[in-house]
C-alpha positions in Angstrom: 73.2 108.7 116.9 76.9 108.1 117.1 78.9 111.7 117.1 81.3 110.4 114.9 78.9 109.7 112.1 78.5 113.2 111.4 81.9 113.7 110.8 81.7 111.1 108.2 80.6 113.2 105.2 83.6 116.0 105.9 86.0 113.4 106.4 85.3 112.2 103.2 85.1 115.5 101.3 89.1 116.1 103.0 90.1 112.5 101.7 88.7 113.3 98.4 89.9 117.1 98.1 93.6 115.7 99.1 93.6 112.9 96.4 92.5 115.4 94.0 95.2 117.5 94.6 98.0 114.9 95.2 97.2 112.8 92.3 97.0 115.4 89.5 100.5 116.9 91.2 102.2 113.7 91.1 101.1 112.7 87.6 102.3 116.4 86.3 106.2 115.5 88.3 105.8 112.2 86.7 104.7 112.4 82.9 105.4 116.5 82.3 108.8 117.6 84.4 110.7 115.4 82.5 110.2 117.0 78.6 110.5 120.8 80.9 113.8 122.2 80.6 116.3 121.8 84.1 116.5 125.6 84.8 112.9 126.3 84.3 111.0 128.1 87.3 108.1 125.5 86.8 111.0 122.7 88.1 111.7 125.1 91.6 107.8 123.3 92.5 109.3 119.8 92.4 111.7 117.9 93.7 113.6 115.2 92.3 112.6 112.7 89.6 113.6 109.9 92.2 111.1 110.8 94.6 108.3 110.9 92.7 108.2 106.8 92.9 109.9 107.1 96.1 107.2 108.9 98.2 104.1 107.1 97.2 106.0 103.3 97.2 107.2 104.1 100.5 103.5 105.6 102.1 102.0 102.0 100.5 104.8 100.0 101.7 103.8 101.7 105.3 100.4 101.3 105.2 100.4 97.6 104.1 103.0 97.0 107.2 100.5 98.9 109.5 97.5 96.7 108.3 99.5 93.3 108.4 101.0 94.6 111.9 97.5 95.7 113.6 95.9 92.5 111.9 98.8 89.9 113.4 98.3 91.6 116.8 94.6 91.0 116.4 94.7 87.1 115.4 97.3 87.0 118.5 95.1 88.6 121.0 92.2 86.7 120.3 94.1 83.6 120.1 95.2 84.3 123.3 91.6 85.6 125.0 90.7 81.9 123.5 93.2 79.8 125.0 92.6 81.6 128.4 88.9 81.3 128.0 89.6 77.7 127.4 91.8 77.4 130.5 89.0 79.1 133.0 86.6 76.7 131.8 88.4 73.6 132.9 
């Protein structure tokens, strides 16, 4: 047995405590702060309106760059370990 499968079922008990924190905090700065009045104490717990669609439309544009990055450099390596392959057989 692998030791990283047993850090599978933790790992995914973080990843879903973190989305069900970050989702119900973002949806409350999104949908609620707006009607709550600007000098309210509940407002001191958020930042500004614009970075509610800032943050998480920045973090996917990231991730999507790191995926199509990592999986260009992938087609490119093994287009290269194929030509070379090709070039030792010869």
């Amino acid at each position: 047995m692998l030791p990283l499968v047993s850090f599978d079922r933790p790992l995914g008990y973080c990843i879903l405590a973190s989305f069900g924190i970050c989702v119900p905090y973002l949806l409350i700065w999104l949908l609620l702060i707006p009607f709550i009045e600007p000098d309210a104490p509940l407002r001191l717990l958020f930042p500004s309106q614009k970075y509610a669609l800032l943050i998480p439309l920045l973090s996917f544009l990231s991730m999507v760059g790191i995926v199509g990055l990592s999986a260009i450099g992938i087609f490119v390596s093994e287009w290269i370990r194929k030509i070379r392959g090709s070039k030792k057989n010869e």
